[in-house]
C-alpha positions as CSV (number, residue, x, y, z in Angstrom):
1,X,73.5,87.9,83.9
2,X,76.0,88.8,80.6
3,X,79.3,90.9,81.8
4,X,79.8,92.4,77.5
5,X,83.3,93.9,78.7
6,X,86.6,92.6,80.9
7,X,86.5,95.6,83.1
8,X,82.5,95.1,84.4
9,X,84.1,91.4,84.7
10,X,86.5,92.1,86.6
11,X,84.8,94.6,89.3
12,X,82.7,91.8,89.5
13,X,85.2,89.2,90.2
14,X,85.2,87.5,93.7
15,X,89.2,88.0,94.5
16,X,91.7,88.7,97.6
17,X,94.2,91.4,98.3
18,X,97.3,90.2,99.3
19,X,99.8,93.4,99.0
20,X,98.7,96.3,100.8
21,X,99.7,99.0,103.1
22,X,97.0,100.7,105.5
23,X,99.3,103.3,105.7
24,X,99.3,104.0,102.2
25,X,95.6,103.6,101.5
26,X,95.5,107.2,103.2
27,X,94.0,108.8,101.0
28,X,94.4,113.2,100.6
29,X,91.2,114.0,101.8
30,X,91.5,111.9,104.8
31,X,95.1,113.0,105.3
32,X,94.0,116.7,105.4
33,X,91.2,115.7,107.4
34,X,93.1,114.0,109.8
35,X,95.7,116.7,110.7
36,X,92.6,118.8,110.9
37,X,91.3,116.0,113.6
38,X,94.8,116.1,115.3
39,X,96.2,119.5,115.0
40,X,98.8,118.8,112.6
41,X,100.4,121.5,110.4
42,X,100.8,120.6,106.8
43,X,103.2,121.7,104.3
44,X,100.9,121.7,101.6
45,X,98.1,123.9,101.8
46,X,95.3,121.6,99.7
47,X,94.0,118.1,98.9
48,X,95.0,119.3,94.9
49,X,98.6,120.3,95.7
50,X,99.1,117.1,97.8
51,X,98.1,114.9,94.9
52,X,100.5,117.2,92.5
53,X,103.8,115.7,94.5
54,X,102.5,112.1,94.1
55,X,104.8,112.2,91.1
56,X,107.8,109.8,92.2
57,X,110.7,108.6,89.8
58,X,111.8,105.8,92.8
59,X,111.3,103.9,95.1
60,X,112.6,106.6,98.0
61,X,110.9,109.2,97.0
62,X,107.3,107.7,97.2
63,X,108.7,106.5,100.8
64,X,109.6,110.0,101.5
65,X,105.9,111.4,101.2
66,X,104.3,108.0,102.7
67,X,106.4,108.6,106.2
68,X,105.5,112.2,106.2
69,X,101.6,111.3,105.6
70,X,101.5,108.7,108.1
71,X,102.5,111.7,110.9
72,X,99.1,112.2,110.5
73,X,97.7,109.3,112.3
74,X,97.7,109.9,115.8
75,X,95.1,108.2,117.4
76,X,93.2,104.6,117.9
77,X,90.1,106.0,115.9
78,X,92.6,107.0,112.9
79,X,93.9,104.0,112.7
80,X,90.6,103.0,112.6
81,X,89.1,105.2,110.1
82,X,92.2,104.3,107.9
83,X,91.0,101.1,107.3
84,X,87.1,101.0,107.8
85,X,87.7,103.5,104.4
86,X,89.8,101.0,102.8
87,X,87.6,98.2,103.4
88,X,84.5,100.0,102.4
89,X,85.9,100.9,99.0
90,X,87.4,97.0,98.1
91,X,83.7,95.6,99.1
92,X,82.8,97.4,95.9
93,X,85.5,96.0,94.5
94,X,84.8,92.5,94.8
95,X,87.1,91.6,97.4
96,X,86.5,88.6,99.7
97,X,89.7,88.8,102.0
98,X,92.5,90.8,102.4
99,X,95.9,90.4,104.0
100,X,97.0,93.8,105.5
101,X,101.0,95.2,106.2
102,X,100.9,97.7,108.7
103,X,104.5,99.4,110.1
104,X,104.6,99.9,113.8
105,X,108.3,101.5,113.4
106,X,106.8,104.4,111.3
107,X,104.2,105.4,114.2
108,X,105.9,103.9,117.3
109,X,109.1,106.0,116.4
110,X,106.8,108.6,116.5
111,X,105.7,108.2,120.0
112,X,102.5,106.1,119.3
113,X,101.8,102.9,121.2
114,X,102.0,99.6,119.4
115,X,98.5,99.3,121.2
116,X,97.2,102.2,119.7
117,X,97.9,101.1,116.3
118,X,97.3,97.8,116.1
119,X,93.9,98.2,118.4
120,X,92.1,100.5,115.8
121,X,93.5,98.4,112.9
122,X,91.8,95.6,114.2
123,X,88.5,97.1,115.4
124,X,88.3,97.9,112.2
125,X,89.1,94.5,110.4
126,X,86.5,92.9,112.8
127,X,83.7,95.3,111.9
128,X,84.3,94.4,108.6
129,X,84.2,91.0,109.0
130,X,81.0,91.4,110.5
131,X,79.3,94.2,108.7
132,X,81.0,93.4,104.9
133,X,81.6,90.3,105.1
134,X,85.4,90.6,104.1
135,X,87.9,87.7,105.8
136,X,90.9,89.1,106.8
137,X,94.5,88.8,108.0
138,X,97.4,90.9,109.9
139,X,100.9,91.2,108.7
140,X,103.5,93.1,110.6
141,X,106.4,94.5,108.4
142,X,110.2,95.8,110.0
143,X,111.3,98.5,108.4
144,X,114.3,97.2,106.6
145,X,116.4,100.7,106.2
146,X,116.5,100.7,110.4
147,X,118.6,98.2,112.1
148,X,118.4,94.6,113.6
149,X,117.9,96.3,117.0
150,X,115.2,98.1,115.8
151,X,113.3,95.4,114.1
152,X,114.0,92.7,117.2
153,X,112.9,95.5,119.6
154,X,109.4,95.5,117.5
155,X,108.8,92.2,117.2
156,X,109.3,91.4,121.1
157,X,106.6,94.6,121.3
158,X,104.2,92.1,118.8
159,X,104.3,89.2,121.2
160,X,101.9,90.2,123.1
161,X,99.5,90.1,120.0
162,X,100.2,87.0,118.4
163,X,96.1,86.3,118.5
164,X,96.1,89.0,116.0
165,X,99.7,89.3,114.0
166,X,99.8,86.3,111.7
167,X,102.9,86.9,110.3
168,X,106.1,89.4,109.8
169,X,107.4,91.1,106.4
170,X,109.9,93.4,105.0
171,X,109.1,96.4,103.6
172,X,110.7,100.1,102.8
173,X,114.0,101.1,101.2
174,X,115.0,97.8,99.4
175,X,118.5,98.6,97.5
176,X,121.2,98.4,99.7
177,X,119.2,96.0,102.1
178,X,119.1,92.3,101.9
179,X,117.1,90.2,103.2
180,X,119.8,88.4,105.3
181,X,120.2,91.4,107.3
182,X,117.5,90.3,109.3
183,X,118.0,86.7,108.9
184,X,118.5,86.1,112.6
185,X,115.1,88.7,113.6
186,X,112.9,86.5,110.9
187,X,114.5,82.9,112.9
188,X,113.3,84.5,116.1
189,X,109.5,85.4,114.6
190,X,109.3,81.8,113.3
191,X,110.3,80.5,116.4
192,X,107.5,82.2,117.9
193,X,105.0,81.0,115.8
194,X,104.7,83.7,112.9
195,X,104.7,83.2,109.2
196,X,107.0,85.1,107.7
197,X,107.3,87.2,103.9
198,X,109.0,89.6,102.7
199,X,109.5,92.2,99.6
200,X,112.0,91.5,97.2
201,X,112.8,91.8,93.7
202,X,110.6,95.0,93.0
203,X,114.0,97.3,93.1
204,X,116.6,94.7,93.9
205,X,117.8,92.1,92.2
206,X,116.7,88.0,91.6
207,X,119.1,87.6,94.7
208,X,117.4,89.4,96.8
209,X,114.2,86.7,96.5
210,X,116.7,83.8,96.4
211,X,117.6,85.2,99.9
212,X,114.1,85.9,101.4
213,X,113.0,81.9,100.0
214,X,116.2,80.7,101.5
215,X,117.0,82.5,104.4
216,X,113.9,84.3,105.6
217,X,111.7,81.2,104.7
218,X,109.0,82.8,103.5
219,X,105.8,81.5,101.9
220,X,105.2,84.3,99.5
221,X,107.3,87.2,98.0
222,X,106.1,90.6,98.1
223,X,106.7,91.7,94.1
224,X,109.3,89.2,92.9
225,X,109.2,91.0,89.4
226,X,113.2,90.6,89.3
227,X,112.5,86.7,90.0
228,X,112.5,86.1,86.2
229,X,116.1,87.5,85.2
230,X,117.4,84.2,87.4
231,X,116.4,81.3,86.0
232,X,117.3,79.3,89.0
233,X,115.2,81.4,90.9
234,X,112.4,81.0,88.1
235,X,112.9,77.2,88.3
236,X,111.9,77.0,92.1
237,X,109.3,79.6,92.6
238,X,107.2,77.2,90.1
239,X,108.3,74.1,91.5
240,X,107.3,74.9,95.5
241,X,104.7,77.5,93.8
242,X,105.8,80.4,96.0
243,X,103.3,82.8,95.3
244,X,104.1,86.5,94.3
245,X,102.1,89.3,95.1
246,X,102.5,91.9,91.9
247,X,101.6,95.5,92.2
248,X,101.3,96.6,88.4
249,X,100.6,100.6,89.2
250,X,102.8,100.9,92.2
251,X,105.6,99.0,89.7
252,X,104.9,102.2,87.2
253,X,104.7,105.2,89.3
254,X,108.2,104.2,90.9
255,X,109.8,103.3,87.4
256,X,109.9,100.0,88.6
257,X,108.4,99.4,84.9
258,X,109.0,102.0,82.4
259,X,105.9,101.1,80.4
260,X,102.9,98.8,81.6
261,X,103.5,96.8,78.3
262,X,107.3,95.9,79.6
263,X,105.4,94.6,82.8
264,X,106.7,90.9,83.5
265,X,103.1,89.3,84.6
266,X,102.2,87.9,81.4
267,X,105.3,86.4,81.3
268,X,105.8,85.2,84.6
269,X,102.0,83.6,84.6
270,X,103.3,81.6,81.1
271,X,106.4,80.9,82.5
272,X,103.9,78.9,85.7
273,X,104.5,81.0,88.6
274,X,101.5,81.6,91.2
275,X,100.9,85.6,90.5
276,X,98.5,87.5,91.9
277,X,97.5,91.1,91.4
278,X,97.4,93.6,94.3
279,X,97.7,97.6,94.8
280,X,100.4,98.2,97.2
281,X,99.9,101.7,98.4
282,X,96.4,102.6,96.2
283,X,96.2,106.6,97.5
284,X,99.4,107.2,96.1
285,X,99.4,105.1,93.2
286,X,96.1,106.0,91.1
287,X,93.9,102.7,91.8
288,X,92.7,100.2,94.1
289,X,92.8,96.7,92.8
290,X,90.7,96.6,90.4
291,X,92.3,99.8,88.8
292,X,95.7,97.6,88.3
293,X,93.5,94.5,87.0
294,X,92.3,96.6,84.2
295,X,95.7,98.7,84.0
296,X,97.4,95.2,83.0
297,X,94.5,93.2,81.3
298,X,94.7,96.6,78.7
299,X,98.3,96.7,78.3
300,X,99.1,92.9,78.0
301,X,95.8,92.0,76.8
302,X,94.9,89.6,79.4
303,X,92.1,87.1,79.0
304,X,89.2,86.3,81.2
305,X,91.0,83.2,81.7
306,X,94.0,85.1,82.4
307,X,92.2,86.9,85.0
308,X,90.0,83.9,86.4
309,X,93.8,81.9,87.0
310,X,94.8,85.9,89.1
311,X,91.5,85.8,91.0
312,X,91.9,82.1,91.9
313,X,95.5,82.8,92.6
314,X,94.4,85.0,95.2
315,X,92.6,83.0,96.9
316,X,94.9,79.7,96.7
317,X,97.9,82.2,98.1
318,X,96.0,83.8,101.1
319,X,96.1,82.1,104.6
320,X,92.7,81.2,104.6
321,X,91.8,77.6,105.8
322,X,91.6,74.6,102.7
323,X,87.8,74.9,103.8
324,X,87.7,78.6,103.0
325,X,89.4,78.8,100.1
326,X,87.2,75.8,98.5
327,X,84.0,78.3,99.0
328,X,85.6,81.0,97.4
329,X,87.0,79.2,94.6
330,X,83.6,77.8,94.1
331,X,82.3,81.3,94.1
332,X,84.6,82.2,91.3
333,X,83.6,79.4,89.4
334,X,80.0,80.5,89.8
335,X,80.3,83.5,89.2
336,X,82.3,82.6,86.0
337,X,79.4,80.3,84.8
338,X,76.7,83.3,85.4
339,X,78.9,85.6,83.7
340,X,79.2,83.7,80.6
């Protein structure tokens, strides 16, 4: 087989997801079809003038349309029909494993069970295990604009699925909340047996990420664009090889990045750090990821070698076994060879 351009090689390109959101893979039709399902009034009154406020200047304002979607989601079978759609549409993408956030707080504030959404999620990942063949992995974020209580009173809620949660993160409103805010919540999950990550350095600063490495031990960082204005920071991301889990499109709609040619991933994959490319919350930033390989290969004309070291980064950063990875990477190699 002969790939002629970068973009049929990289929809071809065997590659995991590390940084995604169920909750913000709902995508308008399903939303409107949802609160159809459920009974829920909307304030917009179609799928076209829904899309028309996906125009965001921050961070807060994407957030403040994300909760208001998720209100959607009522039952086990949404939650499931969330993400069977998701995984559907990255088995086209190439996509071998994915590691999946989902926020209990944004439902279970709501009145929703923790059962109710973490059984459909999971029905779901199964069935695609079996029926796409896509690996997968669970990652439970705490809401880090609510309080310690709130997060603590979560995680005792996800003991009783430690068979399916493999680790905790931290997600939503980052300025103004530090990682060490939930240092003691993050000792607790690692004490009972999670892995732990968390997002930092997409809106805050280089410190935030020295805090999440130092205090929160994690094993990756969730963006980490900031991680390159502290060279200190820099300096031990490449030397442990903490991986970071970029989201190119989500870093432009919320200004993270004025211009996709000011994006930092060239620079940071020079500079040695493990990268990898993801799409954060795809339904409400214009592309699954694939879209934000080719969004980024275009505007920092990225190689294919540039984008066989992303791919395998993917893989070498999930939580898949040494034995799992090895088959994948070999895959990638293959498929490099056959693509030549």
């Amino acid at each position: 087989m002969t790939t002629t351009t970068l973009a049929d090689f990289i929809k071809g390109l065997p590659k995991a997801e590390l940084h995604l959101h169920i909750e913000g893979s709902l995508e308008p039709e399903m939303l409107f079809e949802l609160a159809q399902r459920n009974q829920i009034p909307l304030k917009y009154k179609s799928v076209e003038e829904l899309k028309k406020a996906y125009q965001f200047s921050n961070l807060q304002e994407f957030l403040d349309i994300y909760y208001e979607g998720a209100n959607v989601l009522r039952e086990e079978q949404d939650f499931y029909d969330l993400t069977w759609a998701y995984l559907t549409k990255i088995k086209e993408q190439g996509v071998v494993h994915t590691e999946i956030f989902f926020d209990p707080q944004t439902h279970t504030d709501r009145g929703i069970r923790f059962a109710t959404v973490i059984n459909g999620i999971n029905r779901a990942l199964q069935d695609g295990h079996e029926k796409l063949g896509i690996s997968s992995r669970l990652i439970m974020c705490f809401l880090r604009h609510l309080d310690e209580a709130a997060a603590f009173k979560t995680l005792n809620e996800a003991l009783d699925y430690k068979d399916l949660i493999v680790a905790v993160g931290l997600d939503s409103s980052e300025k103004g909340n530090p990682p060490s805010r939930f240092e003691r919540v993050f000792a607790k999950a690692r004490e009972e047996g999670f892995l732990t990550v968390a997002h930092a350095g997409e809106e805050g600063p280089a410190e935030y990420v020295d805090e999440a490495l130092k205090l929160l031990k994690v094993f990756r960082i969730d963006h980490g664009n900031a991680s390159i204005n502290d060279e200190k920071v820099t300096e031990l991301l490449v030397k442990k090889q903490i991986p970071l889990t970029v989201c190119p499109l989500s870093n432009l709609s919320l200004r993270v990045v004025k211009d996709m040619k000011q994006h930092p991933l060239k620079t940071l994959l020079s500079r040695g750090l493990m990268v990898t490319v993801n799409s954060d919350d795809p339904a409400y930033f214009g592309g699954y990821i694939n879209e934000n390989y080719l969004a980024v290969t275009e505007a920092l004309g990225l190689s294919r070698a540039d984008l066989v070291e992303l791919a395998k980064n993917s893989i070498n950063a999930s939580l898949l076994s040494e034995k799992e990875k090895a088959v994948h990477l070999t895959t990638i190699s293959t498929y490099c060879r056959d693509t030549n």
